[in-house]
DOGURO-296368 format. One record per residue (C-alpha): residue in three letters; x, y, z; residue number from 1. Coordinates in steps of 0.001 Angstrom, whole numbers, plus 500000, padded with zeros to 6 digits. Last residue first. Layout:
// residues N
<pt kolti="ALA" east="X" north="Y" up="Z" fimi="NUM"/>
...
END
This chain:
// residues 283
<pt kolti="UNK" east="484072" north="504748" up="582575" fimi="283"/>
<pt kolti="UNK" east="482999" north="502990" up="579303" fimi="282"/>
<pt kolti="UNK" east="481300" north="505776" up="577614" fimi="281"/>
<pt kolti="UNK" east="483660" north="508170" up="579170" fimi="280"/>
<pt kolti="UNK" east="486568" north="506529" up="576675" fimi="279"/>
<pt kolti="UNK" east="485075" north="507445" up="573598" fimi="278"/>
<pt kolti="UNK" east="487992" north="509566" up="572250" fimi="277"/>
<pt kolti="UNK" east="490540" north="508371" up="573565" fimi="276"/>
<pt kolti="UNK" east="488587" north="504529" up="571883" fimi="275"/>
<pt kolti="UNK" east="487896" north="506176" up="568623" fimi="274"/>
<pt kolti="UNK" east="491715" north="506481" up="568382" fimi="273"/>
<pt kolti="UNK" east="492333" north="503159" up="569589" fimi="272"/>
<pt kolti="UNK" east="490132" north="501472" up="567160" fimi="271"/>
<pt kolti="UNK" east="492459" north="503251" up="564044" fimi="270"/>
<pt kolti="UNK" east="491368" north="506409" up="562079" fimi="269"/>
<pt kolti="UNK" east="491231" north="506144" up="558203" fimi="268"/>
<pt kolti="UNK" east="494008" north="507377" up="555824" fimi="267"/>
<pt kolti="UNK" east="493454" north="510308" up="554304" fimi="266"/>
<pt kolti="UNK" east="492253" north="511375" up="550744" fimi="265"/>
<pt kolti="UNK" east="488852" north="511788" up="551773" fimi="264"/>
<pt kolti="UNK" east="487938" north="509466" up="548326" fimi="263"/>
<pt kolti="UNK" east="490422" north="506763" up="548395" fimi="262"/>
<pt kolti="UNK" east="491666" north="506673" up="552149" fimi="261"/>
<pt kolti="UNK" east="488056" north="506043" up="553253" fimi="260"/>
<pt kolti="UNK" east="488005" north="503665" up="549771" fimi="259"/>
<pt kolti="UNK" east="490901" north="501322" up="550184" fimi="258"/>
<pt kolti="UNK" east="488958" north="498493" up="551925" fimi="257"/>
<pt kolti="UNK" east="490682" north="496498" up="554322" fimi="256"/>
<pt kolti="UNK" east="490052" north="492945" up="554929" fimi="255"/>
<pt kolti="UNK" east="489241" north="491272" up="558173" fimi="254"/>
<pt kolti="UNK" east="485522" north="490696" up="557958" fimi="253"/>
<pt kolti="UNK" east="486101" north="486723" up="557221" fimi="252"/>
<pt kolti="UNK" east="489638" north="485881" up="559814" fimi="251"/>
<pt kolti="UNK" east="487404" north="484666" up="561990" fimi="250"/>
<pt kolti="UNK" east="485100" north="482354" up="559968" fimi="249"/>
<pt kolti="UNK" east="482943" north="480633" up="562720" fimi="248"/>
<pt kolti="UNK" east="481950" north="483684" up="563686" fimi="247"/>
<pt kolti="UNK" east="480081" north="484898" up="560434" fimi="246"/>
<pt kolti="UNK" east="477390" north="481847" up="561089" fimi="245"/>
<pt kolti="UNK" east="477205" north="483121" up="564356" fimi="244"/>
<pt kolti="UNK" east="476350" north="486951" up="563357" fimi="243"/>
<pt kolti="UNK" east="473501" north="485751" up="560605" fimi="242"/>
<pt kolti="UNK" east="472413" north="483140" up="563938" fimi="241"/>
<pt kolti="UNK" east="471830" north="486528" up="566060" fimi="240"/>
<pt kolti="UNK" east="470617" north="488724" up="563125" fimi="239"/>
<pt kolti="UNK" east="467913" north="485727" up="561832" fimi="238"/>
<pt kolti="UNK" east="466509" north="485648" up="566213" fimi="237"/>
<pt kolti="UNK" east="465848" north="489292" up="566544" fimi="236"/>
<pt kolti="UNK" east="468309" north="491083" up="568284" fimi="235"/>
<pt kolti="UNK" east="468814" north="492449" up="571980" fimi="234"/>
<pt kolti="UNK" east="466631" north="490263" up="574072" fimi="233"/>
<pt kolti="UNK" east="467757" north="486654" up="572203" fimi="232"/>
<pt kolti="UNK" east="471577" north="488516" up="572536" fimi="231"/>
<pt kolti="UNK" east="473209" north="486742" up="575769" fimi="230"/>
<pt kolti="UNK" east="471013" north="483469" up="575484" fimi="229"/>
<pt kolti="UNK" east="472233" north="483166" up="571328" fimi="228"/>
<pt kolti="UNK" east="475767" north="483809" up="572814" fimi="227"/>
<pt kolti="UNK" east="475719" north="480790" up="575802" fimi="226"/>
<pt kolti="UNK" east="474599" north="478630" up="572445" fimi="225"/>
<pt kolti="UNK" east="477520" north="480048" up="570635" fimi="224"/>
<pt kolti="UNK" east="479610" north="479922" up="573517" fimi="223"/>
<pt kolti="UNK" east="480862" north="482508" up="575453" fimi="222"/>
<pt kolti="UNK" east="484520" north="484160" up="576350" fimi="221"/>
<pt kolti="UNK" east="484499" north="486088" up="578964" fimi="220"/>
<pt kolti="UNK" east="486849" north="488700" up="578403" fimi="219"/>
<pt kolti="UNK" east="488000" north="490700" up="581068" fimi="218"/>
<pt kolti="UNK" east="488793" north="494636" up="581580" fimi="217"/>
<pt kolti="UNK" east="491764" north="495856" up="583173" fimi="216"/>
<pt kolti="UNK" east="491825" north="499575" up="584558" fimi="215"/>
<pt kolti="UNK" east="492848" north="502769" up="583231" fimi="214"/>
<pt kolti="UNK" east="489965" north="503934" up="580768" fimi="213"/>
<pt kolti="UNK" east="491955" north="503749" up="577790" fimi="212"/>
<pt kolti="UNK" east="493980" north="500722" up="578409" fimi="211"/>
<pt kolti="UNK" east="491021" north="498455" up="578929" fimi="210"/>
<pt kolti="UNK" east="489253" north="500141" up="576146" fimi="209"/>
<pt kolti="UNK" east="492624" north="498419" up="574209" fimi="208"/>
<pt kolti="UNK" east="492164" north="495021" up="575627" fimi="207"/>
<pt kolti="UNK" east="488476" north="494544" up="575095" fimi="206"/>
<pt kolti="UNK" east="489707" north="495802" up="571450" fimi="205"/>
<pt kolti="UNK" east="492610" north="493082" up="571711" fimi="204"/>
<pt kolti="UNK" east="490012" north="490279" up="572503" fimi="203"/>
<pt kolti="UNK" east="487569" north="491228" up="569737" fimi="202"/>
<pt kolti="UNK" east="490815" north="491017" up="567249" fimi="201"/>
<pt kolti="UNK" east="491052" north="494315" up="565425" fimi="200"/>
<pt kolti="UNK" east="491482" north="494437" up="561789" fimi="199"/>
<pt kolti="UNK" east="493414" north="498144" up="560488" fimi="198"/>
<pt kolti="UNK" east="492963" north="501015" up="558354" fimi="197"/>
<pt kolti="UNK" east="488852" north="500615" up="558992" fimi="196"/>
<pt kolti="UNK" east="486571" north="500104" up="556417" fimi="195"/>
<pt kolti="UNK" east="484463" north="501587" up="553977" fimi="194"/>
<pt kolti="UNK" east="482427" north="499951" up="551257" fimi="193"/>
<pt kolti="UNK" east="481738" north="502393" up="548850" fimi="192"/>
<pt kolti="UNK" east="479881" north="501732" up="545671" fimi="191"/>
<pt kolti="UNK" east="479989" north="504363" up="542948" fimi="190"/>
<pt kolti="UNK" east="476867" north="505406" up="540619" fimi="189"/>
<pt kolti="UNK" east="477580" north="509127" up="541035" fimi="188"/>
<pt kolti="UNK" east="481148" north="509516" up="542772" fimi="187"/>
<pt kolti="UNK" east="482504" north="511899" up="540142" fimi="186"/>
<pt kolti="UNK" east="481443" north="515323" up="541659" fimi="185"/>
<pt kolti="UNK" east="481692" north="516820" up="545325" fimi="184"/>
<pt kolti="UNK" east="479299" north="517459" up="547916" fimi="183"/>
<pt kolti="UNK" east="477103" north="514525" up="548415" fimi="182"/>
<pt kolti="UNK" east="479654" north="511827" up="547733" fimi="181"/>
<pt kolti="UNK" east="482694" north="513423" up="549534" fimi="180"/>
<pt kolti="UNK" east="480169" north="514024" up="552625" fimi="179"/>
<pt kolti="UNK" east="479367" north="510813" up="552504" fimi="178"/>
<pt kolti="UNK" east="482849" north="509344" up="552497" fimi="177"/>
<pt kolti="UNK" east="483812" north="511734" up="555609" fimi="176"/>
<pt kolti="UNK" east="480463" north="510315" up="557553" fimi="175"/>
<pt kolti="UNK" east="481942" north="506507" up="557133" fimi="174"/>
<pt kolti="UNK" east="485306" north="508285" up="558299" fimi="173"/>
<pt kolti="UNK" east="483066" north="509941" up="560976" fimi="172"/>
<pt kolti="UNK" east="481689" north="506559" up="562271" fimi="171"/>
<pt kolti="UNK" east="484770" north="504349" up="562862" fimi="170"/>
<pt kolti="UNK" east="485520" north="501666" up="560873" fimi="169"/>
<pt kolti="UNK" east="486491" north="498302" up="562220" fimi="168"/>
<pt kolti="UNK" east="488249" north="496115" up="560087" fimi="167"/>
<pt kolti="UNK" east="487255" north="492446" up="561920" fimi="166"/>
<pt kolti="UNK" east="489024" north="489509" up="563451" fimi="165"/>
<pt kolti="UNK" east="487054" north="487290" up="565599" fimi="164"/>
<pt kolti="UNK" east="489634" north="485256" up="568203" fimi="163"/>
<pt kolti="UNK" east="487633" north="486360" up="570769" fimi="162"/>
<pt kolti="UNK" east="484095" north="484648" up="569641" fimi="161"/>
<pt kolti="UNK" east="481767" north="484856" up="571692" fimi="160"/>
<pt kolti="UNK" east="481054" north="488137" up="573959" fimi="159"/>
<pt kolti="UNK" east="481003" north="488691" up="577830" fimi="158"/>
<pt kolti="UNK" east="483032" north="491688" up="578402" fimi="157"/>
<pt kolti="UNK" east="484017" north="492273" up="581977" fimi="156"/>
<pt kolti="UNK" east="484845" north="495052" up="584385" fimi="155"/>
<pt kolti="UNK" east="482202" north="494451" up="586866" fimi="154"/>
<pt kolti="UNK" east="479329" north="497723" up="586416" fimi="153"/>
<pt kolti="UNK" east="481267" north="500208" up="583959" fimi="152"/>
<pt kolti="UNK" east="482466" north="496955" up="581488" fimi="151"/>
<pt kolti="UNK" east="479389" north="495600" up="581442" fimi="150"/>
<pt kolti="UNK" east="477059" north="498838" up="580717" fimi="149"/>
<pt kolti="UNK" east="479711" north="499413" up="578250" fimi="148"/>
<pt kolti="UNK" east="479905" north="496411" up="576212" fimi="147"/>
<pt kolti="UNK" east="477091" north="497407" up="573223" fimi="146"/>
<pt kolti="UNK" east="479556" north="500394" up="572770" fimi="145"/>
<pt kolti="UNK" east="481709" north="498133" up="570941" fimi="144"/>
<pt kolti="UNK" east="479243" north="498970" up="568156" fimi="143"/>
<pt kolti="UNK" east="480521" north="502144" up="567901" fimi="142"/>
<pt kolti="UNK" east="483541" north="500979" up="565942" fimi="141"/>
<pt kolti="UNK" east="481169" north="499853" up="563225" fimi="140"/>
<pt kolti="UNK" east="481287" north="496690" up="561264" fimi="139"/>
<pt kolti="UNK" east="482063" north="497320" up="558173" fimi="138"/>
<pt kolti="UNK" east="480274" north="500006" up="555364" fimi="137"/>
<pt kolti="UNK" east="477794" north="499639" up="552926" fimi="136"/>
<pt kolti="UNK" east="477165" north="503308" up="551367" fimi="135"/>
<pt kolti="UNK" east="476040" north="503573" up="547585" fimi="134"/>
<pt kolti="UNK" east="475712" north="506742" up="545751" fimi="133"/>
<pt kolti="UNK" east="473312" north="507898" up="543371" fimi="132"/>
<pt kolti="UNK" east="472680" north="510579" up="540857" fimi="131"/>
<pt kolti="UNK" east="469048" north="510431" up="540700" fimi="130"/>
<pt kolti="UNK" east="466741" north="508405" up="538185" fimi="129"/>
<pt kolti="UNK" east="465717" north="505989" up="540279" fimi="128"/>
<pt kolti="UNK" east="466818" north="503244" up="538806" fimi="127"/>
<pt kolti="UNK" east="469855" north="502238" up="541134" fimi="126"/>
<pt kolti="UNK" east="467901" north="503327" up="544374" fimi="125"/>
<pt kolti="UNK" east="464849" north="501262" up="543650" fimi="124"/>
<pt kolti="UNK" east="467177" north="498317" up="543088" fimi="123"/>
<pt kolti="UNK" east="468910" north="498807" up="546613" fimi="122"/>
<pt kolti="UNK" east="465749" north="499423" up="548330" fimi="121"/>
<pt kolti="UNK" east="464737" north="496246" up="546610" fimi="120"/>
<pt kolti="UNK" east="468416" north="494199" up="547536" fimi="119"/>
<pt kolti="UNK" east="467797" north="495033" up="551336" fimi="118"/>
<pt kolti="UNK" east="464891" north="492392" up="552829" fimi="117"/>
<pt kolti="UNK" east="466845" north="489709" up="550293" fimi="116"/>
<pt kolti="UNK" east="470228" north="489970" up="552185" fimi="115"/>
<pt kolti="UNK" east="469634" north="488240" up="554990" fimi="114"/>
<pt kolti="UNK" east="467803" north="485756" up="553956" fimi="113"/>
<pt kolti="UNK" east="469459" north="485230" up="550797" fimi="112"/>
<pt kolti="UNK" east="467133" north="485339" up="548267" fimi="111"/>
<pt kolti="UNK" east="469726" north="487881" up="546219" fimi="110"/>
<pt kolti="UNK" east="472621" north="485885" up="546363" fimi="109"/>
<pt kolti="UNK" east="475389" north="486489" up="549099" fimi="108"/>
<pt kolti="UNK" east="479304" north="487430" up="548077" fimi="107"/>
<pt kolti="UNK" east="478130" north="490718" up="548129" fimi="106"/>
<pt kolti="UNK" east="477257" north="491314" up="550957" fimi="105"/>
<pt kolti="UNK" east="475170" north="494713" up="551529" fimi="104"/>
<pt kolti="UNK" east="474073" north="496773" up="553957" fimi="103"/>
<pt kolti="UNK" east="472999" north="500658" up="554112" fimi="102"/>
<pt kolti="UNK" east="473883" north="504165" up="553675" fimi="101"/>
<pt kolti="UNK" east="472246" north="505640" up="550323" fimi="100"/>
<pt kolti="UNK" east="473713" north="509149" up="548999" fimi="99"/>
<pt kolti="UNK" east="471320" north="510718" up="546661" fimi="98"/>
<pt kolti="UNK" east="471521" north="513536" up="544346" fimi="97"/>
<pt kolti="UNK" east="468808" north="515232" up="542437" fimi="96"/>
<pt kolti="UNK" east="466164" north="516068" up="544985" fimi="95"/>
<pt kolti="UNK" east="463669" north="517845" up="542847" fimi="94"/>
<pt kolti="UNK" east="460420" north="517421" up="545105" fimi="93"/>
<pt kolti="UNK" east="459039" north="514931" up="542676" fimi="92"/>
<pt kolti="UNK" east="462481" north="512753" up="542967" fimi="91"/>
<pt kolti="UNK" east="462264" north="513077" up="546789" fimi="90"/>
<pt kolti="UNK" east="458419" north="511798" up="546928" fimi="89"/>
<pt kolti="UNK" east="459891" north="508957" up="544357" fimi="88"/>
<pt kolti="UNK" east="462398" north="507811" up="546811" fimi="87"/>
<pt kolti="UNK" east="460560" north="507930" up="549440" fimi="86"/>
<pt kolti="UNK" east="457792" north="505748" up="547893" fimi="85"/>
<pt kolti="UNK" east="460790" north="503068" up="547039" fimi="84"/>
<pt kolti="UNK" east="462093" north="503544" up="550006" fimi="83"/>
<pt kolti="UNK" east="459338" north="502618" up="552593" fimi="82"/>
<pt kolti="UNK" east="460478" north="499063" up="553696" fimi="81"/>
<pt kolti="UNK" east="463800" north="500011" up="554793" fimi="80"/>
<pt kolti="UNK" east="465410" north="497563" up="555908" fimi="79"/>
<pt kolti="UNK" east="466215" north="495674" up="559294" fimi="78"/>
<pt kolti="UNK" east="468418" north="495575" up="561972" fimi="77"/>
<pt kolti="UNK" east="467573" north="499286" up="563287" fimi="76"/>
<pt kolti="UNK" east="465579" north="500862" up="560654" fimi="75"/>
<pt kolti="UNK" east="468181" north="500498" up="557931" fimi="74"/>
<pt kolti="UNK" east="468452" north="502459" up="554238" fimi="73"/>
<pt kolti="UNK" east="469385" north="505605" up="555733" fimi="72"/>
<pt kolti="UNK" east="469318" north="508297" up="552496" fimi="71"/>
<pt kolti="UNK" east="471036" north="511450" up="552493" fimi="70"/>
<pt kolti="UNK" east="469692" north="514136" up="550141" fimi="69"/>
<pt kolti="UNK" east="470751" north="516888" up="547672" fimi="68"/>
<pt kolti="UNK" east="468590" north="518868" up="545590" fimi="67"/>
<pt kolti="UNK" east="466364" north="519854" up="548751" fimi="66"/>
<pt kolti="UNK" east="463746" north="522837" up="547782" fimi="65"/>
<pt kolti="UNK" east="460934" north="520869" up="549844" fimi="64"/>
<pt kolti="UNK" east="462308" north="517758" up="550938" fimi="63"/>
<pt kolti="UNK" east="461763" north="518069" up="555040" fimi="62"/>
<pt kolti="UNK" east="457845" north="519116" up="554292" fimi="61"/>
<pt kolti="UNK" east="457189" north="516385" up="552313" fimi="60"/>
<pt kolti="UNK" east="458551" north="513875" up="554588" fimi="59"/>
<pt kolti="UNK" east="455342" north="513356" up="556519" fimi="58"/>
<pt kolti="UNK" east="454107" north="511887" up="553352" fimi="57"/>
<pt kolti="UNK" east="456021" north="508845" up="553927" fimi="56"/>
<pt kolti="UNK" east="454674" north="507789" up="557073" fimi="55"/>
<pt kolti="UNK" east="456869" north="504648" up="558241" fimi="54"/>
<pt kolti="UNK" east="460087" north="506605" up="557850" fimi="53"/>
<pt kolti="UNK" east="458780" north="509489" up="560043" fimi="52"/>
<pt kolti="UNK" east="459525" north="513155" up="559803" fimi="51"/>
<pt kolti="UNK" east="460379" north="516011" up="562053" fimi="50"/>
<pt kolti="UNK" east="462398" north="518631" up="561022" fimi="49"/>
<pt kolti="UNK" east="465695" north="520057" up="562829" fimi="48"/>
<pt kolti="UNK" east="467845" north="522900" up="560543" fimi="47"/>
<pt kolti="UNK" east="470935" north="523529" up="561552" fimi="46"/>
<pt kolti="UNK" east="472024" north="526688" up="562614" fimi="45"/>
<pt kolti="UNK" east="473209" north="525319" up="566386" fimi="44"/>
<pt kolti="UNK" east="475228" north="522169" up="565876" fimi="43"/>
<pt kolti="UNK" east="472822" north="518925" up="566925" fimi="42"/>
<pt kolti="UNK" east="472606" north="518468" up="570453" fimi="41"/>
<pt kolti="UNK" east="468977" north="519411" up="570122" fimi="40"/>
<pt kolti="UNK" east="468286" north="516316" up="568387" fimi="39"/>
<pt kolti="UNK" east="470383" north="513984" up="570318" fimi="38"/>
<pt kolti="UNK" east="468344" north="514925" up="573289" fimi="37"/>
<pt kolti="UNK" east="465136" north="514785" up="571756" fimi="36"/>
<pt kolti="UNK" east="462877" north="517598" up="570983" fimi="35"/>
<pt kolti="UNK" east="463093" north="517210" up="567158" fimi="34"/>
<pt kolti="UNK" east="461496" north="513574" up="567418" fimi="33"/>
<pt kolti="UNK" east="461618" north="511509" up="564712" fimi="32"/>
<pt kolti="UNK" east="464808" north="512967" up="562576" fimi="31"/>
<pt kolti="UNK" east="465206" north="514659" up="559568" fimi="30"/>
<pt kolti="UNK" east="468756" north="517142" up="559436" fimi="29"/>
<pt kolti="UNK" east="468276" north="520227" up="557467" fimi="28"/>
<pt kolti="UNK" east="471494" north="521351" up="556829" fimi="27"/>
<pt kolti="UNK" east="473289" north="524014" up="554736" fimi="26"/>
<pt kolti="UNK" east="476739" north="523621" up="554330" fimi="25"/>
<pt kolti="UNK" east="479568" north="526021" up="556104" fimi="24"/>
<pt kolti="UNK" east="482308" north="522740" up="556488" fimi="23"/>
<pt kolti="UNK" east="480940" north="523100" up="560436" fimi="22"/>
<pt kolti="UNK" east="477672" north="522297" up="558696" fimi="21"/>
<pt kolti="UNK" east="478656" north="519615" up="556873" fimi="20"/>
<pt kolti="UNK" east="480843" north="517746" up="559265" fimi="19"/>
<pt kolti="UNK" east="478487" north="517991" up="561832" fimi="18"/>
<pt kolti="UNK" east="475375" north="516674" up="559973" fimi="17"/>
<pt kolti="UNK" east="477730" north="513755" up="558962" fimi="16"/>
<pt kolti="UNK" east="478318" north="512880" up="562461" fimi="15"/>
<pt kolti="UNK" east="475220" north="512684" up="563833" fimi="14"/>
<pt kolti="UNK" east="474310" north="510514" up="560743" fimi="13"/>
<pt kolti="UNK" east="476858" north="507883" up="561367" fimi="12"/>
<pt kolti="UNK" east="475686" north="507548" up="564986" fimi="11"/>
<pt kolti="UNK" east="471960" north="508323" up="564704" fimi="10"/>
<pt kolti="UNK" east="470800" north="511975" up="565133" fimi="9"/>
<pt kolti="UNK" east="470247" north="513045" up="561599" fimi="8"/>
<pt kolti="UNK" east="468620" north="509129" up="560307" fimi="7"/>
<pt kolti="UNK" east="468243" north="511559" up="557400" fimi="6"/>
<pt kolti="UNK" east="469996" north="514301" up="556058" fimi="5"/>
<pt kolti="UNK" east="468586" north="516667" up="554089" fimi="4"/>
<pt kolti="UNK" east="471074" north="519047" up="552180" fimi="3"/>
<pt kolti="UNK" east="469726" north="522665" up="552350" fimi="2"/>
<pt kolti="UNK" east="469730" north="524986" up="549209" fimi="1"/>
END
């Protein structure tokens, strides 16, 4: 029986389709458009469907004889709105196990602004009747990747906050967790919060792509207000003053979880591994 994977061709779910299927699972990975580029780079033998988020139904098709299924709980910045319904189209279809991959902190109440567009997806999850599993990991290596166009075109990173300290995790030890979750027993009703081994100041990473690619790269260091002008086209307007409010505590997203180590039993890869291995993006 195939394991659906949603969100198949986004960063963290790229890389879970590939770990499955090159560890022999079957995989039908659910993605928008089955002709994109990202969609046909997925591993020959896996399955492509089409299916929308926003349209339910159209998921039908992509659950039939699924007992296992990866959830993306985020449509870009913000939730999704559609889980509940998904959810209970999975259920009826005989999914069994679910995997959820979203945000959550902890430390915020539930009308939080942030936090209260998540917390129902969250609920619908926990009382859905499936074997659940809960995915909320740090900030994303990837994410870096926002710099590139800078870095190719003058050598320069224009970001606030340099000092910022943060565990960065990269992508395939967030996909290693899922895999554990979806594939092996004892991590129904767990919450995972991966992180990287390590916290990287947003200075040193600059530093370290530097270093990768074989020529310096600056850091412009921007204000907040100089920040809010540098994102306004890139994030909606709660995101941008949710990610200032977090810089004025640098040291804030620093810790490191246990849990990549924890349940893949190795420790997770460090920022300068994902930047080898990334280093054309930035060339």
């Amino acid at each position: 029986m195939p394991i659906l994977v949603t969100g198949a061709t986004g960063t963290v779910g790229g890389s879970l389709v590939r770990q499955l299927a090159a560890a022999g699972h079957d995989v039908r990975a659910l993605t928008r458009d089955p002709a994109s580029p990202a969609a046909t780079a997925l591993p020959s033998g896996v399955e492509v469907v089409a299916g929308d988020f926003a349209r339910p139904h159209t998921l039908v098709p992509a659950l039939r004889g699924v007992t296992r299924m990866h959830l993306v709980g985020m449509d870009g910045y913000g939730p999704l709105t559609t889980g509940a319904e998904i959810l209970e189209l999975a259920r009826q279809a005989g999914v069994r196990r679910v995997t959820h991959l979203g945000h959550n902190d902890p430390s915020r109440e539930d009308d939080d602004p942030i936090e209260a567009p998540h917390r129902p997806l969250h609920r619908a999850i926990e009382n859905s009747g499936l074997e659940w599993t809960h995915v909320f990991p740090g900030e994303f290596m990837a994410n870096t990747r926002d710099w590139a166009a800078g870095i190719r075109t003058e050598g320069v990173v224009r970001a606030p906050f340099g000092d910022w300290n943060s565990a960065l995790v990269h992508e395939a030890d967030i996909a290693a967790v899922i895999v554990a979750a979806l594939t092996e027993e004892g991590h129904a009703g767990r919450v995972y919060q991966p992180t990287g081994p390590e916290p990287v100041r947003r200075r040193d990473a600059v530093r370290m792509i530097g270093e990768a690619i074989g020529r310096p790269v600056r850091f412009d260091e921007l204000t907040p207000e100089q920040a809010r002008q540098h994102w306004k086209d890139d994030y909606p307007a709660e995101v941008i003053e949710w990610f200032l409010e977090m810089g004025r505590y640098p040291d804030g997203n620093a810790w490191v979880a246990p849990d990549v180590e924890q349940v893949t039993g190795r420790p997770g890869r460090t920022f300068r591994q994902w930047v080898a291995e990334h280093a054309d993006d930035f060339r």
